[in-house]
LONU-94110 format. One line per field, with one value per residue (C-alpha): residue in one letter; x, y, z. Coordinates in Angstrom, 3 decimals, always signed. Each point is the difference from the previous one (the first is absolute). Layout:
BEGIN
residuo = c(A_...)
X = c(X_...)
Y = c(Y_...)
Z = c(Z_...)
! end
This chain:
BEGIN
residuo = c(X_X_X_X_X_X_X_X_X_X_X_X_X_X_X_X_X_X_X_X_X_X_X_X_X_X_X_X_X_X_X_X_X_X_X_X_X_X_X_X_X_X_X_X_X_X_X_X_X_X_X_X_X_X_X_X_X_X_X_X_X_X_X_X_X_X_X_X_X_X_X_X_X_X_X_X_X_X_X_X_X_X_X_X_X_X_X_X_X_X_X_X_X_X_X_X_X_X_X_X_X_X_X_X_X_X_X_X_X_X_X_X_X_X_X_X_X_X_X_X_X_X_X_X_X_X_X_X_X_X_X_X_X_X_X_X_X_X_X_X_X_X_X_X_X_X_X_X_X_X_X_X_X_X_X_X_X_X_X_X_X_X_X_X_X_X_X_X_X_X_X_X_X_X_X_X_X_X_X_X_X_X_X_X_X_X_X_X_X_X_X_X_X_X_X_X_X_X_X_X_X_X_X_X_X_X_X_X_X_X_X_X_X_X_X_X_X_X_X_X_X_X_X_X_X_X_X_X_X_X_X_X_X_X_X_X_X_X_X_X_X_X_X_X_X_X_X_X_X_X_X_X_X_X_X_X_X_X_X_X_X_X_X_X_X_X_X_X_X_X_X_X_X_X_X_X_X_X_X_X_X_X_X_X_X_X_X_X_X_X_X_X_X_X_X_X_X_X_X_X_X_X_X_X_X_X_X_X_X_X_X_X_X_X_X_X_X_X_X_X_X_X_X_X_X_X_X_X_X_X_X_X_X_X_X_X_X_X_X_X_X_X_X_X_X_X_X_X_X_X_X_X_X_X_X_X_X_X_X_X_X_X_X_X_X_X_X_X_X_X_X_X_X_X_X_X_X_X_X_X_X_X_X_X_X_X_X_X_X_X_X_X_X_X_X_X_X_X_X_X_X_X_X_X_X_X_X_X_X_X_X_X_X_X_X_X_X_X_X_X_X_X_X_X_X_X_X_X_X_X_X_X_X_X_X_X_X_X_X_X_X_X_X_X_X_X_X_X_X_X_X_X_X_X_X_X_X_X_X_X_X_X_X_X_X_X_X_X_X_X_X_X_X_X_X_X_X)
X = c(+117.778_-2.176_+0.829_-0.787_+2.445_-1.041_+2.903_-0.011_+2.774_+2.830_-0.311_-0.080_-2.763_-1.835_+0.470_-1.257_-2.755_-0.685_-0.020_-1.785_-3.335_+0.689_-0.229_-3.110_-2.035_+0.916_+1.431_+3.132_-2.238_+1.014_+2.722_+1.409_+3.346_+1.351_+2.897_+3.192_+2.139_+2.084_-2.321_-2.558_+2.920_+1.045_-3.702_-0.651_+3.445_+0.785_+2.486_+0.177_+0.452_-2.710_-2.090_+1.436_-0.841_-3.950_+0.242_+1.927_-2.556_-2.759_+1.040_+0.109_-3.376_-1.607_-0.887_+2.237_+1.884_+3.140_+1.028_+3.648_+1.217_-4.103_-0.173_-2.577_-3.452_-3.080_-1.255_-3.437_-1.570_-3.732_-0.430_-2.735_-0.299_-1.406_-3.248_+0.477_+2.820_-1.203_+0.938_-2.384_-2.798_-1.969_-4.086_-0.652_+2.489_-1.118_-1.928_+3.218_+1.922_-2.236_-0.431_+3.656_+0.765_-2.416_+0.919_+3.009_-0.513_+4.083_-0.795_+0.028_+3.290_+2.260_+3.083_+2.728_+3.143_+3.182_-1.014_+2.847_-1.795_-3.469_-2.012_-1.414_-1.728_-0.186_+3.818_+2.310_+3.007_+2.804_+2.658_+3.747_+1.069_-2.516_+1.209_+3.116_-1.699_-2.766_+2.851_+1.142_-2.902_-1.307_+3.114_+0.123_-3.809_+0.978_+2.691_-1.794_-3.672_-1.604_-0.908_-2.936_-2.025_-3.274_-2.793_-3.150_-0.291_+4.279_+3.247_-0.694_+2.528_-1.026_-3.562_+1.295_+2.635_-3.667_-1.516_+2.452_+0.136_-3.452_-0.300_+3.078_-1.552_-3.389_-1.575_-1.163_+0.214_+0.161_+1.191_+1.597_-2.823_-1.624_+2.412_-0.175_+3.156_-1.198_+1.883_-0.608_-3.692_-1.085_-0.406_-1.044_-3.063_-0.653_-0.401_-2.064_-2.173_-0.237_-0.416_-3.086_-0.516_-2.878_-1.770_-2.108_+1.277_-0.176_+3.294_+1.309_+2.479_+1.572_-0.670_+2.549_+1.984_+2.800_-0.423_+1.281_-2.190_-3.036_+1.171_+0.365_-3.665_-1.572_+1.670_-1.442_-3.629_-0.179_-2.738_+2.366_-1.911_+2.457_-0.384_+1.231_+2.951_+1.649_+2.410_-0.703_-0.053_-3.361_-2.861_-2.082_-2.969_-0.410_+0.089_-2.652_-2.707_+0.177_+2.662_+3.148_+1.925_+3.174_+1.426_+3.494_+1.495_+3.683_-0.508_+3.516_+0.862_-3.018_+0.862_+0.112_-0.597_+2.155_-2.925_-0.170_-2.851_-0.855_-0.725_-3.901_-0.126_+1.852_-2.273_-2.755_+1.196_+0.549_-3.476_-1.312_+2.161_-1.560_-3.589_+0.436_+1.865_+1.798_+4.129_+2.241_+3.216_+2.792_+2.578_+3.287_+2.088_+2.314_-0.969_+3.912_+0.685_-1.040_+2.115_-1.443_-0.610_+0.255_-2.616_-3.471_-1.889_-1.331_-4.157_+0.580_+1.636_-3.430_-2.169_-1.506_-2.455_+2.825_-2.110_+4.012_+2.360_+2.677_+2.877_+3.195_+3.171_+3.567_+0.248_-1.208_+3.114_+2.888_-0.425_-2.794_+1.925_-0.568_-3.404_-0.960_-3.029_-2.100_-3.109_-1.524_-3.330_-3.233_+0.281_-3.406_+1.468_+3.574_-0.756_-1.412_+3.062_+2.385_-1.721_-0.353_+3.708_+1.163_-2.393_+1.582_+3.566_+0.399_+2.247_+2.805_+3.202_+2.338_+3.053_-1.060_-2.395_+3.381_+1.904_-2.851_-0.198_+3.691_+0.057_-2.859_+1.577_+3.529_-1.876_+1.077_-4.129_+0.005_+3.490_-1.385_-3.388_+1.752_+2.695_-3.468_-1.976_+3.054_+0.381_-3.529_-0.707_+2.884_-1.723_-3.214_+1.179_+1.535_-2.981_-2.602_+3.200_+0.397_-3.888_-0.399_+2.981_-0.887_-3.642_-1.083_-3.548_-0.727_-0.948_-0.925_+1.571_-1.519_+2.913_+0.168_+2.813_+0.816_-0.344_+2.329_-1.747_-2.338_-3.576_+0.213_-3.289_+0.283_-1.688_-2.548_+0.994_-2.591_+0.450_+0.961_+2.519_+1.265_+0.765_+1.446_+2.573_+0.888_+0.694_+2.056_+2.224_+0.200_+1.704_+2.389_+1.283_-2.291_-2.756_-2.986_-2.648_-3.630_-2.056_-3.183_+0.253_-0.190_-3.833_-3.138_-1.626_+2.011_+1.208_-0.880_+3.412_+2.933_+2.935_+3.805_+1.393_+3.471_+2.424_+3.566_+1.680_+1.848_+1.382_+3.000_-0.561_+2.106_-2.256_-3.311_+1.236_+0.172_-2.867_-1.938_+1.618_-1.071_-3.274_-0.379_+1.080_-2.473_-2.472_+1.339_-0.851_-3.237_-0.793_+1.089_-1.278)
Y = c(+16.990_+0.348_+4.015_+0.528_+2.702_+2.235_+0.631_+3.830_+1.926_-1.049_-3.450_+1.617_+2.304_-2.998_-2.156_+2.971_+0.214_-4.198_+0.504_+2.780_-1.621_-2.983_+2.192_+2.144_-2.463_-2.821_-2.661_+1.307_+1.170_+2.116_-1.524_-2.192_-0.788_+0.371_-2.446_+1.130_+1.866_-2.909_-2.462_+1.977_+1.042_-3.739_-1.260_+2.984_-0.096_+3.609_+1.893_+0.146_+3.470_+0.487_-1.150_+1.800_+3.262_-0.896_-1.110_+3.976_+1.376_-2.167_+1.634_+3.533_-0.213_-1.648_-3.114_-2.067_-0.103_-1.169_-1.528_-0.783_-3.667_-1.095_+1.219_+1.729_+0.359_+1.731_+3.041_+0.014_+2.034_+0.110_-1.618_-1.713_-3.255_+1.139_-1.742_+1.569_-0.930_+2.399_+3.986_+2.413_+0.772_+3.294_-1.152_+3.254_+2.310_+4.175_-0.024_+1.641_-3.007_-2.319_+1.962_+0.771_-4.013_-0.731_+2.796_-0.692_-3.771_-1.033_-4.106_+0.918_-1.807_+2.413_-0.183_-0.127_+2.574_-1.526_-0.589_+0.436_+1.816_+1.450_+2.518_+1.760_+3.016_+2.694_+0.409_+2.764_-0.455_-0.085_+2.391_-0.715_+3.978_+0.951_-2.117_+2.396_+2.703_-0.644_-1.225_+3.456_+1.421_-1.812_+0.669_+3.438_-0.175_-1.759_+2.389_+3.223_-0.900_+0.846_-3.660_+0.540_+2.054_-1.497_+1.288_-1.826_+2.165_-0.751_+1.591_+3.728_-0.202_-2.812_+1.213_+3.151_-2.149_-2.193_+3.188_+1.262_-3.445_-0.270_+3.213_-0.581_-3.301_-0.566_+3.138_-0.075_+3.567_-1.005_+1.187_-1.467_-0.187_-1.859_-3.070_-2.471_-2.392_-3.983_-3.394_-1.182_+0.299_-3.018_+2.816_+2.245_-2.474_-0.894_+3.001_+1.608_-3.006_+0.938_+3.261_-0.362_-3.469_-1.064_-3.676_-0.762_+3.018_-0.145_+0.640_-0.161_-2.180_+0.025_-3.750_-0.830_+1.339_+0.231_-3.106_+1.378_+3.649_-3.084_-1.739_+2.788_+1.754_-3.389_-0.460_+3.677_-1.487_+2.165_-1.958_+0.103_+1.039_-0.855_+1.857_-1.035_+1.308_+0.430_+1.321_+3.371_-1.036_+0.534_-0.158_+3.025_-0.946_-3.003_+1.742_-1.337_+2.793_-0.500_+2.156_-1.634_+0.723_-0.255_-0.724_-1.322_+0.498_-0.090_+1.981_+0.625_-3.420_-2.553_-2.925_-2.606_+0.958_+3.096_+2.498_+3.582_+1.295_+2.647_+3.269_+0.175_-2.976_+2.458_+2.348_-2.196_-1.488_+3.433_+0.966_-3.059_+0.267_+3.491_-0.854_-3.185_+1.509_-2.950_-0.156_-1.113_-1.610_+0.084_-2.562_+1.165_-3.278_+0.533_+3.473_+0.808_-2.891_+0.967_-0.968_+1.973_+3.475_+1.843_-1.139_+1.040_+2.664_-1.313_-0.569_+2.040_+3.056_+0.495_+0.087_+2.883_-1.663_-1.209_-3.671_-1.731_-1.550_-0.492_-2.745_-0.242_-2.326_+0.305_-3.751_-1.393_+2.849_-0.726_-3.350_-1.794_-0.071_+3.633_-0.240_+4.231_+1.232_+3.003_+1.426_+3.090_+1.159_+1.335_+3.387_-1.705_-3.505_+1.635_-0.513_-3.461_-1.422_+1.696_-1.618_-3.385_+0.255_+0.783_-2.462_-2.697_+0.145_+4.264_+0.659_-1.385_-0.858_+3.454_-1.270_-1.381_+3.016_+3.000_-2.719_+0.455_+3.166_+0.678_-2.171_+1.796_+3.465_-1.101_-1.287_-3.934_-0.728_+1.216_-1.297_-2.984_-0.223_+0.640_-2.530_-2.256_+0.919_-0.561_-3.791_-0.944_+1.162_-2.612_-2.582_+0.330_-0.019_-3.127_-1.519_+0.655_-1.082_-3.369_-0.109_+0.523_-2.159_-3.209_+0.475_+1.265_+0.146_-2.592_+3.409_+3.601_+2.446_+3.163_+2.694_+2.852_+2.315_+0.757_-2.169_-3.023_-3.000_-0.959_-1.627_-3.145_-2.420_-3.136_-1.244_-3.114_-0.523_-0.629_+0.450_-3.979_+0.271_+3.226_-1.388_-3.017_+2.699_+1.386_-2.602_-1.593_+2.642_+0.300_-3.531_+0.998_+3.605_+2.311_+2.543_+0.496_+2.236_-0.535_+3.557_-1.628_+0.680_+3.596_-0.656_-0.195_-1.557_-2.696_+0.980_-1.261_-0.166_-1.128_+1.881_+0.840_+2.857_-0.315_+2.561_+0.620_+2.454_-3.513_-1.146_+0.768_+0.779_-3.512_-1.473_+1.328_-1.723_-3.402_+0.579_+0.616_-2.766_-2.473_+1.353_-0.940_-3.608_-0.270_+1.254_-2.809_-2.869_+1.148_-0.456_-3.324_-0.788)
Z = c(+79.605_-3.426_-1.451_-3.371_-1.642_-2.354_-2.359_+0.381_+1.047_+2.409_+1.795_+3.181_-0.813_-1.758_+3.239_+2.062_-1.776_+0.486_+3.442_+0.850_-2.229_+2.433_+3.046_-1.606_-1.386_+3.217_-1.002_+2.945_+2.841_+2.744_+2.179_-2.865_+0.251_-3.820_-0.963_+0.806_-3.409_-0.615_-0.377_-1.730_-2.351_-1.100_+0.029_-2.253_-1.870_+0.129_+1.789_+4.281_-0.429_-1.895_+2.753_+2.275_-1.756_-0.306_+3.693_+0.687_-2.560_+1.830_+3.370_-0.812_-1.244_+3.066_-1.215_+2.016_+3.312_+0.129_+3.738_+0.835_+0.043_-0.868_-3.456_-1.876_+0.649_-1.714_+1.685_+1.965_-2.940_-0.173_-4.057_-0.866_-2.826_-2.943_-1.647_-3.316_-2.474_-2.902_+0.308_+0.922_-2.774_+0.111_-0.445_-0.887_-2.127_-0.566_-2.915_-2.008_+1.183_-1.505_-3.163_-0.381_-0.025_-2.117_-2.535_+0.012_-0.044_+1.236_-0.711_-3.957_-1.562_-1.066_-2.698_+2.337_-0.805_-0.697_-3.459_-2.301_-2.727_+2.306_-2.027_+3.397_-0.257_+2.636_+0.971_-0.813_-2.218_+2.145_-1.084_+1.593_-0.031_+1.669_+3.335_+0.366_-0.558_+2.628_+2.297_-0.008_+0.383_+2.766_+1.856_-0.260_+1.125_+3.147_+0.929_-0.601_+0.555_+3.439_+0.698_+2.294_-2.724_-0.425_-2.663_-0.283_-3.745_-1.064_+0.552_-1.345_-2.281_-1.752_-0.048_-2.013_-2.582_-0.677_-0.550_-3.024_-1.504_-0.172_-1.698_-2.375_-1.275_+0.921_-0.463_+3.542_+2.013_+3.679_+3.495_+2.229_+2.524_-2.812_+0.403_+2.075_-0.347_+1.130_+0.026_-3.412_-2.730_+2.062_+3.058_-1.716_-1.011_+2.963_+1.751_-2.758_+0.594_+3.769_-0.054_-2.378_-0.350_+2.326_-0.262_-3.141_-1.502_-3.644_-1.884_-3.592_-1.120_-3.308_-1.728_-0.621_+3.486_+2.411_+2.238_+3.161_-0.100_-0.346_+2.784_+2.307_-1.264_+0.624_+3.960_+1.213_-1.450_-3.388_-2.654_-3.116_-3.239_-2.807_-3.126_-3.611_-1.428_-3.764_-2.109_+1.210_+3.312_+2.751_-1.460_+1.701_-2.009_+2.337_+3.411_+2.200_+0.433_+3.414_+1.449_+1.055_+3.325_-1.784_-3.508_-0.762_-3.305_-1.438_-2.884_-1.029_-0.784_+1.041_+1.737_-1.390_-4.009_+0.175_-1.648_+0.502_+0.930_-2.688_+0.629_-0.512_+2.245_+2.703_-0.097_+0.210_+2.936_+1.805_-0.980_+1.263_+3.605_-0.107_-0.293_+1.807_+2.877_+0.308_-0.147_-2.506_+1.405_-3.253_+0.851_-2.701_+0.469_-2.757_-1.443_-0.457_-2.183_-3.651_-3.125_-2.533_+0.902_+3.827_+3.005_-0.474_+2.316_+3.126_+0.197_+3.025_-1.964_-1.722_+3.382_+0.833_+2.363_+2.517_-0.023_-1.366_+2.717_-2.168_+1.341_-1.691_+1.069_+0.872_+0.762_-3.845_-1.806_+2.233_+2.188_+1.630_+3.417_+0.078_+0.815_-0.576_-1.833_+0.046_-0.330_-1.180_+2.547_-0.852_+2.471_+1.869_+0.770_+1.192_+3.575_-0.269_-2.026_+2.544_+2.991_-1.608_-1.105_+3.911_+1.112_-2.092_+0.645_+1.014_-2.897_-2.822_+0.875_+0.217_-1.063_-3.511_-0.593_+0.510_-2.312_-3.041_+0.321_-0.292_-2.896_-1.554_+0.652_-1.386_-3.192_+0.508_-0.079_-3.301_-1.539_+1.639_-1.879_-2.903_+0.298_+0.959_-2.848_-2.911_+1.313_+0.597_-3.748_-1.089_+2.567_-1.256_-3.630_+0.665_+1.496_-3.021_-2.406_+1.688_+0.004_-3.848_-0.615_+2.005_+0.923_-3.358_-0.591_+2.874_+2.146_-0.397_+1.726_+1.458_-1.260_+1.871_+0.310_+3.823_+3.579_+1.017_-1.717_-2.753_-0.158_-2.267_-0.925_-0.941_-3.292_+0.383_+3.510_+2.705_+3.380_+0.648_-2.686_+1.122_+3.636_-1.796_-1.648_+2.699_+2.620_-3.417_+0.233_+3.265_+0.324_-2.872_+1.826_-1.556_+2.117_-1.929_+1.915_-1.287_-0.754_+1.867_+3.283_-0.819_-0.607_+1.903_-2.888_-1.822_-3.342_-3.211_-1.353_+1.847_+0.452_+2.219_+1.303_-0.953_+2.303_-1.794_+3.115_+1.287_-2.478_-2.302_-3.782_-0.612_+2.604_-1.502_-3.317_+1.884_+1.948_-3.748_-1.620_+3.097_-0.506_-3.620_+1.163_+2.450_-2.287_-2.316_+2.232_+0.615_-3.629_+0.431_+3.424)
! end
């Protein structure tokens, strides 16, 4: 008897599985007589009692009959051969389904992790006292939380800690039925996108921008309109005089370049919102993380209009597992967000939301931030050190005091060259992350993102060093 085991799991269950594709798709019709256990156990050189469990687990499940002193027999089951050997395609996907795959375009090679030196960006450092310290405070959550609590808007409490620390450090006077709390920025994206996002609505995007917030305008049908930024960050000059349905900005700390948007440029963009009527959604990634002087105000603490949705994250300052964010509503759209939020998944987990809020109360967010802020200084010091020392004047970096990594372009590289570079170090250990797929228009200089939250200060000066090799070959390539 042919059965073809799959390798997964127990034998038993793999042998299970054999035999009951050769009783659906057939090939052991109704009223076969299967082989008895011993001899399908030596002819498939596996244990007899083995067989005798998928025969038991065979039984229970109604596939087979087994009939005393005859043997076992395959149940009168109404199954039908099947003409197709392929699994089941959708012709026709929702018109977010198709857009969403093609946005997000998943056949696109990707640096694998498991480098030993990868210059990621986009992941928080990881901080090893903060794991007892959320241990505790998740299990003093669990025991005193009331577990069947469910708020579309947050846990109250945690609504009101957001509340103060937005006030303390970015300037932002809010109440609590003002925040919404959501699983993660990328949520927060999407359902600003759904709630006023309709097809071939025109939105702003920063060039250069935040992949995923592009990804996510593009699946709900938005016509991205990407406007030129610089060292001062958007430029409001080149807003399209067609009103927007939506602009989205980091201001704080731009993503990619790391430029603030200066403060005549705020104001410009409010006035524009104003007369516009369109909304500005201000995405601060990293706002807490400046080396050189305290966070700046929030775009949003200068609205008088209420046109700012403001989203700020948990996840990026502690750990990405966390998966909390928040936003700040416009009074007008409160209803909307609330309804798209219960719609979605009804509400954050409970457990995790009492834990922050504790630790925000008892001050641990702050020492925390702190603690955070001290070693990513050292980090990123490291990183432009090791870049001066063996990169030299091979690339320019874009020096700005605050996020998690550092904008880098490469010097006489074009974009063949560049993806030689990369895959080169690649093969020797190294993650290099190329600034061009943060685009809609290809660049004229190349360039790489270069994250320094996971790795060590020691392994930040290998990672450099490599780098400077790899840049050596190239020259000689």
């Amino acid at each position: 008897m042919y059965l073809q085991l799959d390798g997964r799991g127990p034998l038993y269950d793999q042998l299970t599985r054999a035999l009951k594709a050769s009783i659906l798709d057939g090939r052991n019709a109704a009223g076969t007589q299967l082989p008895p256990t011993r001899e399908l156990a030596q002819e498939l050189e596996i244990s007899r009692t083995t067989v005798l469990a998928a025969y038991e687990q065979l039984r229970a499940e109604g596939f087979i009959d087994g009939r005393v002193g005859s043997g076992s027999f395959v149940s009168q089951l109404q199954t039908r051969p099947s003409t197709h050997h392929s699994r089941t395609t959708i012709d026709a996907p929702s018109r977010y389904a198709q857009r969403a795959r093609a946005a997000c375009n998943w056949d696109i090679p990707r640096l694998h992790r498991g480098l030993r030196y990868n210059l990621e960006y986009g992941y928080p450092m990881i901080n090893p006292a903060l794991n007892n310290a959320w241990g505790r405070e998740l299990a003093r959550a669990a025991a005193y939380t009331r577990l069947n609590a469910i708020e579309a808007a947050g846990l109250g409490v945690l609504r009101k800690q957001t509340c103060d620390y937005l006030a303390r450090r970015r300037g932002i006077q809010a109440q609590p039925d003002d925040i919404l709390i959501v699983s993660g920025t990328q949520q927060a994206i999407n359902l600003v996108a759904r709630v006023l996002v309709n097809e071939g609505d025109p939105v702003v995007l920063e060039e250069p921008h935040y992949f995923l917030a592009h990804q996510a305008l593009v699946a709900h049908g938005a016509e991205l309109v990407a406007v030129r930024t610089d060292e001062h960050g958007l430029v409001c000059d080149e807003l399209p005089t067609q009103a927007p349905r939506l602009i989205y900005v980091t201001p704080s700390h731009h993503f990619p370049s790391g430029a603030v948007l200066s403060m005549q440029r705020r104001l410009d963009l409010l006035h524009y919102a104003e007369q516009h009527q369109c909304w500005i959604l201000e995405d601060d990634y990293d706002g807490e993380f400046r080396y050189d002087a305290h966070p700046l105000a929030a775009l949003r603490s200068l609205d008088e209009q209420d046109r700012v949705i403001y989203v700020g994250t948990f996840s990026k300052v502690m750990f990405g597992g966390l998966r909390l964010a928040y936003m700040v509503m416009p009074a007008a759209l409160r209803a909307d967000f609330l309804s798209a939020k219960y719609l979605g998944d009804m509400a954050c987990p409970v457990i995790e939301q009492a834990a922050l809020a504790r630790f925000m109360e008892d001050g641990g967010f702050e020492r925390h931030l702190r603690a955070s802020r001290k070693e990513l200084k050292a980090r990123r010091e490291a990183l432009i050190a090791g870049l001066k020392e063996h990169a030299r004047e091979r690339v320019e970096i874009v020096d700005t005091p605050a996020g998690m990594h550092l904008l880098v372009w490469l010097r006489d590289y074009d974009a063949a060259k560049r993806e030689a570079l990369v895959a080169y170090a690649h093969e020797h250990g190294l993650g290099l992350h190329p600034v061009s797929p943060l685009y809609l228009h290809a660049p004229q200089q190349q360039g790489l993102l270069l994250g320094y939250c996971s790795l060590s200060i020691n392994e930040l000066r290998e990672a450099t060093r490599l780098f400077g090799q790899c840049l050596d070959h190239m020259e000689t390539a």
